[in-house]
N, CA, C and O atoms as a GROMACS GRO file, in nm:
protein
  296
    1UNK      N    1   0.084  -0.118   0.000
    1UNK     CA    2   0.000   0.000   0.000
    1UNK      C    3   0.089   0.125   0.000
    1UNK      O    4   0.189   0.113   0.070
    2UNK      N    5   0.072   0.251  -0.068
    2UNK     CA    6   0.139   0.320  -0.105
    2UNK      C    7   0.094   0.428   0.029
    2UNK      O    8  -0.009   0.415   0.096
    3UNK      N    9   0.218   0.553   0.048
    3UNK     CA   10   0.101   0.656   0.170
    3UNK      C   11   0.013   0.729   0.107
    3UNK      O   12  -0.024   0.702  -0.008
    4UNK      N   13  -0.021   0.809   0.161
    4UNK     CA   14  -0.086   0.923   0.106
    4UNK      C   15  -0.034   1.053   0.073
    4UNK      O   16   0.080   1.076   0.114
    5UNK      N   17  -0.100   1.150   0.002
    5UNK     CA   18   0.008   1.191  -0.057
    5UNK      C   19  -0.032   1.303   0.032
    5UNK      O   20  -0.150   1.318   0.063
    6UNK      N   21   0.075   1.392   0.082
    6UNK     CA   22   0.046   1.535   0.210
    6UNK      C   23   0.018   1.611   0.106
    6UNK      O   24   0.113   1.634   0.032
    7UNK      N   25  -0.138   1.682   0.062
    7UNK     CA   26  -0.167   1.811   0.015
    7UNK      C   27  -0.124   1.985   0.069
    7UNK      O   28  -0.126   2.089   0.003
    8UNK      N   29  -0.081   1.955   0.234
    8UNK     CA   30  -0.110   2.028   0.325
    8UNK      C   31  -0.027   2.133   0.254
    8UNK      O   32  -0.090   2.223   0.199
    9UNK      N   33   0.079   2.135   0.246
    9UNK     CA   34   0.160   2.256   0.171
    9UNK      C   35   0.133   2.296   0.083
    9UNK      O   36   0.160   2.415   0.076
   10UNK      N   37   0.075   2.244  -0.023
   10UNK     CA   38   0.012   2.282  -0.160
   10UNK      C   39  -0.109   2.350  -0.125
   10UNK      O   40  -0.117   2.454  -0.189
   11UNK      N   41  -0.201   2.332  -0.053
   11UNK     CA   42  -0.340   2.357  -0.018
   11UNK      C   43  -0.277   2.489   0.078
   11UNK      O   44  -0.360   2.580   0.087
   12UNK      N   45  -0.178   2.510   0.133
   12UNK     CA   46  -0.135   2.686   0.237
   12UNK      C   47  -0.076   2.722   0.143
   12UNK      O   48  -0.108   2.838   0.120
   13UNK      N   49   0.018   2.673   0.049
   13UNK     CA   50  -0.017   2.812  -0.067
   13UNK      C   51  -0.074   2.846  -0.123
   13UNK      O   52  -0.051   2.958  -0.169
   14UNK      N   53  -0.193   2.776  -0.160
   14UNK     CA   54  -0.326   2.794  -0.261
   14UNK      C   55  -0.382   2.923  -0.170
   14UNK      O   56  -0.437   3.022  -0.218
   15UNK      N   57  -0.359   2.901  -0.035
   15UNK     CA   58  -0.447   3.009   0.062
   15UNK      C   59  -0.375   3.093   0.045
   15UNK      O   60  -0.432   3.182  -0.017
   16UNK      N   61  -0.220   3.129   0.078
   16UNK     CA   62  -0.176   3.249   0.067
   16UNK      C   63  -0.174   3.310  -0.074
   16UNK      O   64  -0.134   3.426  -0.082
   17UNK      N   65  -0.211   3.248  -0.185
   17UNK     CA   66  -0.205   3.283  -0.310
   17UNK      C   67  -0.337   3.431  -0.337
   17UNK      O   68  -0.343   3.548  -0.375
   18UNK      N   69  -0.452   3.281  -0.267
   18UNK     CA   70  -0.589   3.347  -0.284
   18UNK      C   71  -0.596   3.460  -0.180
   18UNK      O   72  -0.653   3.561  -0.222
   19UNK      N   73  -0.553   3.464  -0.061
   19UNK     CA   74  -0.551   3.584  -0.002
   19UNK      C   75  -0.542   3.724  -0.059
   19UNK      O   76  -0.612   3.822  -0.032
   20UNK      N   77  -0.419   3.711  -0.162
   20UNK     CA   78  -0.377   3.824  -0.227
   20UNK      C   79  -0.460   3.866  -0.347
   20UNK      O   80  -0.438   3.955  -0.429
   21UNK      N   81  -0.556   3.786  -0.339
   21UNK     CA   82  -0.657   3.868  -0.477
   21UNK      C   83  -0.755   3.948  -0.404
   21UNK      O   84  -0.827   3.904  -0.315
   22UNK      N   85  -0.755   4.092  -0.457
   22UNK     CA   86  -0.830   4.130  -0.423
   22UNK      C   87  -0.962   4.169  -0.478
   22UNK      O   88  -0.955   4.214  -0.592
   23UNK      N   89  -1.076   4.164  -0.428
   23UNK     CA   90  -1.195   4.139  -0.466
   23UNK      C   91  -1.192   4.267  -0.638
   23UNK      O   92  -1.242   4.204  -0.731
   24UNK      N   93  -1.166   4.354  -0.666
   24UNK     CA   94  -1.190   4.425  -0.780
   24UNK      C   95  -1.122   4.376  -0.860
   24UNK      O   96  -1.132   4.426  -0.972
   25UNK      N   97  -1.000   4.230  -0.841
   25UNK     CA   98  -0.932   4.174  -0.968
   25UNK      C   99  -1.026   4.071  -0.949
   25UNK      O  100  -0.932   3.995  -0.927
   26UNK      N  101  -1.144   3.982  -0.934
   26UNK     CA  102  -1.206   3.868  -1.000
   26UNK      C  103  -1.251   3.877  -1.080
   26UNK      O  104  -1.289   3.770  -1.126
   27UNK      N  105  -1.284   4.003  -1.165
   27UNK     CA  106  -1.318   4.040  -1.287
   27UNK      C  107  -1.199   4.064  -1.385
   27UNK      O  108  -1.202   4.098  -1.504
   28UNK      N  109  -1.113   4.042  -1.317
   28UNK     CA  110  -1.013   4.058  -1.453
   28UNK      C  111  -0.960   4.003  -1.540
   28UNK      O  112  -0.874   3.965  -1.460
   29UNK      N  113  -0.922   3.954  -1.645
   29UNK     CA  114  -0.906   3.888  -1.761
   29UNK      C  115  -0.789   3.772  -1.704
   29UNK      O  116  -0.731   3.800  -1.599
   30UNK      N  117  -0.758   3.650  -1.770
   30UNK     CA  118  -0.668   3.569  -1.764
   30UNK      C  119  -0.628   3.545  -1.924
   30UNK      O  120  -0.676   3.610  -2.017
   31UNK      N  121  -0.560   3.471  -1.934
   31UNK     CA  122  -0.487   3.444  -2.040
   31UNK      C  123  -0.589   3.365  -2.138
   31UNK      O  124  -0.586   3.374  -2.261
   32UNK      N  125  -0.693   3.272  -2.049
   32UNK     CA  126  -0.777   3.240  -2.104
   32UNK      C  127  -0.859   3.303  -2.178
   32UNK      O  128  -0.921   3.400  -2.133
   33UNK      N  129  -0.880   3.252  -2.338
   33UNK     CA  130  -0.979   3.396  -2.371
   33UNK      C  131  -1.142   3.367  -2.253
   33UNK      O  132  -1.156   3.269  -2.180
   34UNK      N  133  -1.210   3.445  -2.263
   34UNK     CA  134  -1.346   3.518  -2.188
   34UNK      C  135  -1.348   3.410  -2.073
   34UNK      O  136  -1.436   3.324  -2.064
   35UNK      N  137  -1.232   3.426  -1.980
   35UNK     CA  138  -1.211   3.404  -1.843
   35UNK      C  139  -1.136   3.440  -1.781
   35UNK      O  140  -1.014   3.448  -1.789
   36UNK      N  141  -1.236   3.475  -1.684
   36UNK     CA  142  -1.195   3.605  -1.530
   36UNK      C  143  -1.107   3.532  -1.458
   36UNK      O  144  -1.070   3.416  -1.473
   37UNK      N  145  -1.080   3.608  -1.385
   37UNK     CA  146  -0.998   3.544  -1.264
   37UNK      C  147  -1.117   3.473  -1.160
   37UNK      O  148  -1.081   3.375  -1.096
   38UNK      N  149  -1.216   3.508  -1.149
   38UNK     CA  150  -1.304   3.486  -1.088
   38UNK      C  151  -1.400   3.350  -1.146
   38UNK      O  152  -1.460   3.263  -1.082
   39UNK      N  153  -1.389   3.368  -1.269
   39UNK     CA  154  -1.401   3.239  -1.353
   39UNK      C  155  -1.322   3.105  -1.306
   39UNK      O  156  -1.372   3.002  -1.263
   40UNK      N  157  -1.192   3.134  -1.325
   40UNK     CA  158  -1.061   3.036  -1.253
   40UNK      C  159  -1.086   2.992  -1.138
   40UNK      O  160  -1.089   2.873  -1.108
   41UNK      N  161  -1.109   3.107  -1.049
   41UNK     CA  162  -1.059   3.029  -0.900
   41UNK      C  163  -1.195   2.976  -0.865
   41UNK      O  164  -1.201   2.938  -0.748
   42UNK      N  165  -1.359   2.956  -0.965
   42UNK     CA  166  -1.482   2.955  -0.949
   42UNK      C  167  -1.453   2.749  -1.030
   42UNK      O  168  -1.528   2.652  -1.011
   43UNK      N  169  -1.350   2.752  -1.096
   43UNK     CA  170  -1.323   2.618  -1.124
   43UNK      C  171  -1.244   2.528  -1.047
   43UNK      O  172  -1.252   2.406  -1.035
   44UNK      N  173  -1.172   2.605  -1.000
   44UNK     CA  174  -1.080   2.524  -0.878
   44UNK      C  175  -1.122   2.514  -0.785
   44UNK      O  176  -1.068   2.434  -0.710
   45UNK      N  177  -1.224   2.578  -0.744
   45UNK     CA  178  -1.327   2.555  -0.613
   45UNK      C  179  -1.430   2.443  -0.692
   45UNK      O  180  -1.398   2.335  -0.641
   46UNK      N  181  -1.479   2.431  -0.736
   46UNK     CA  182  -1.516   2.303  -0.817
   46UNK      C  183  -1.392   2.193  -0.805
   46UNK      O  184  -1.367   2.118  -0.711
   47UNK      N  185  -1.351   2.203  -0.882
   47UNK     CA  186  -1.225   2.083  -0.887
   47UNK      C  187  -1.170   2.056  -0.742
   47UNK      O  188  -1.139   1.937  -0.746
   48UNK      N  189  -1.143   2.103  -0.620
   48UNK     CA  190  -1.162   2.084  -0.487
   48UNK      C  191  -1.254   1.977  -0.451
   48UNK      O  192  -1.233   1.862  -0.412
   49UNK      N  193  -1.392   2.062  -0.479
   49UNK     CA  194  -1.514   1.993  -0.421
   49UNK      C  195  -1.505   1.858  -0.491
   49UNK      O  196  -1.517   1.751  -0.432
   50UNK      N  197  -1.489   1.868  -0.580
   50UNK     CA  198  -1.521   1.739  -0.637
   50UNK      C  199  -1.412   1.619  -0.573
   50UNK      O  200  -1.456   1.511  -0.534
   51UNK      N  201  -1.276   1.651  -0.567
   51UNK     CA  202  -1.159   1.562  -0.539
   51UNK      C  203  -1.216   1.498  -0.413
   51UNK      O  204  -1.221   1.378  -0.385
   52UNK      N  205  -1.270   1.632  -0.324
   52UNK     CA  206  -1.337   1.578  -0.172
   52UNK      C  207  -1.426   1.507  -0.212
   52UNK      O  208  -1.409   1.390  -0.178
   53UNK      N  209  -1.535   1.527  -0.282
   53UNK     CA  210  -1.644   1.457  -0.294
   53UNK      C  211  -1.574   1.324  -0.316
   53UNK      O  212  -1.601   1.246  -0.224
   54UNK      N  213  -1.510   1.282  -0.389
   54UNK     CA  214  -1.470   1.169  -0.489
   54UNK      C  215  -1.417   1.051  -0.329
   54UNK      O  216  -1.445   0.936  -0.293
   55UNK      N  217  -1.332   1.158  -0.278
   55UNK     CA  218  -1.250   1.055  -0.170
   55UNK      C  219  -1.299   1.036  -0.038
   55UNK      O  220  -1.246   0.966   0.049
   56UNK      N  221  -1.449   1.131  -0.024
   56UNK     CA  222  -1.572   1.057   0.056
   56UNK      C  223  -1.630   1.000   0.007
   56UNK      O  224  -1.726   0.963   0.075
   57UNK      N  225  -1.627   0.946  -0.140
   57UNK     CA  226  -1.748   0.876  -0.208
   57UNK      C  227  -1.887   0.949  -0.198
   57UNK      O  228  -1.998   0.896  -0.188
   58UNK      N  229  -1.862   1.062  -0.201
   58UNK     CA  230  -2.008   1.163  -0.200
   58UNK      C  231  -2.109   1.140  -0.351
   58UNK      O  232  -2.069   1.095  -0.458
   59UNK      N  233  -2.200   1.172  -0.329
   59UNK     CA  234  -2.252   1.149  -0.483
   59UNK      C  235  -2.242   1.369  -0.495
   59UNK      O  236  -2.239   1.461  -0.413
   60UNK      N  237  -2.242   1.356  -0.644
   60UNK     CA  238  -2.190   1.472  -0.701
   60UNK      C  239  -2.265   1.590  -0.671
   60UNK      O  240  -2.385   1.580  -0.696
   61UNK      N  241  -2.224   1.707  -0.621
   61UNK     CA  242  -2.331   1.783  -0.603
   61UNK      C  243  -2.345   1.938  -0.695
   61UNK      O  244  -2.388   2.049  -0.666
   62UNK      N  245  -2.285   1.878  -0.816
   62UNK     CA  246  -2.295   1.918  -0.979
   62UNK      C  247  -2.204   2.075  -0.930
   62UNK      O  248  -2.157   2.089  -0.818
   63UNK      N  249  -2.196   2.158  -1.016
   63UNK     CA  250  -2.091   2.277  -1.025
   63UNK      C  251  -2.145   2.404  -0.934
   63UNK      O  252  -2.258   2.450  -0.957
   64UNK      N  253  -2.058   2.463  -0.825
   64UNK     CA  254  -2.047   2.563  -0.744
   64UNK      C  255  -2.123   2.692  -0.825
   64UNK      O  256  -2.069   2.723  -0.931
   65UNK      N  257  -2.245   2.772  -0.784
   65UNK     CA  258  -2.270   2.856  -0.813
   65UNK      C  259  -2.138   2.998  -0.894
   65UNK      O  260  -2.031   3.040  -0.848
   66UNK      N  261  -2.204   3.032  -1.011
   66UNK     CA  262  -2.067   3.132  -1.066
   66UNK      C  263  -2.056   3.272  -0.956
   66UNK      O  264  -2.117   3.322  -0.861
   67UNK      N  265  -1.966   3.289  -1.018
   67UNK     CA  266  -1.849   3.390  -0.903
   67UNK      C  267  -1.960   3.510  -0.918
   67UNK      O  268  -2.012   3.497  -1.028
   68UNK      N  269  -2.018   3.631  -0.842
   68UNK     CA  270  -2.061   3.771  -0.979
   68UNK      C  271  -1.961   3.854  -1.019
   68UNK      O  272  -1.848   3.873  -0.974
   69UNK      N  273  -2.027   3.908  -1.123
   69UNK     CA  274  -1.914   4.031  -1.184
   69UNK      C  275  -1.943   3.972  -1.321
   69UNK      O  276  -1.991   3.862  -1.347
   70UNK      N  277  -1.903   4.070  -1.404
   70UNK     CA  278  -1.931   4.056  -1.553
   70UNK      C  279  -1.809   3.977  -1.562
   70UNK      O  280  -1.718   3.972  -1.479
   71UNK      N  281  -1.820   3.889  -1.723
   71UNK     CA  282  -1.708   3.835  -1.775
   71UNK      C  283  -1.638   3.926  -1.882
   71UNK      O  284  -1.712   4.003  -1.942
   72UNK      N  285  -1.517   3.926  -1.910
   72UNK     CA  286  -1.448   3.998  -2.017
   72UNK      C  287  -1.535   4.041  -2.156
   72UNK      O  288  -1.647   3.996  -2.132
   73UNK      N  289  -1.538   4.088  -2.255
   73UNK     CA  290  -1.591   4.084  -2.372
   73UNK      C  291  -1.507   3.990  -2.445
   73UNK      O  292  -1.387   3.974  -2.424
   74UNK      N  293  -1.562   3.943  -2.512
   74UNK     CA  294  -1.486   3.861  -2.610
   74UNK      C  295  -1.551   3.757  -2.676
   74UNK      O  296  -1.491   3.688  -2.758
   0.00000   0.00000   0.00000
């Protein structure tokens, strides 16, 4: 049996990362075309939930309400 793998450091920089956004940049553009920053971190909070869901065996509780704020034009 293999261990498990420690998220814990990866998951305190994800926090100190997200700390530093401040709420008037979730509207702001990424590299992605017509996605916000708020778009992004509105998928990785998804992709979270889900990993948890997956490794409680949760049944799915489909995609996290979107972030507000307009999206880019494009």
């Amino acid at each position: 049996m293999t261990a498990p793998v420690d998220l814990e450091p990866a998951a305190a920089r994800l926090a100190r990362l997200l700390d530093g956004i401040p709420d008037d940049r979730l509207t702001a553009p990424t590299p992605c075309a017509r996605t916000t920053v708020g778009d992004l971190l509105n998928h990785l909070l998804g992709l979270a939930e889900a990993f948890r869901g997956a490794a409680e065996k949760a049944p799915d509780p489909g995609p996290p309400p979107p972030v507000p704020g307009p999206s880019p034009p494009g």
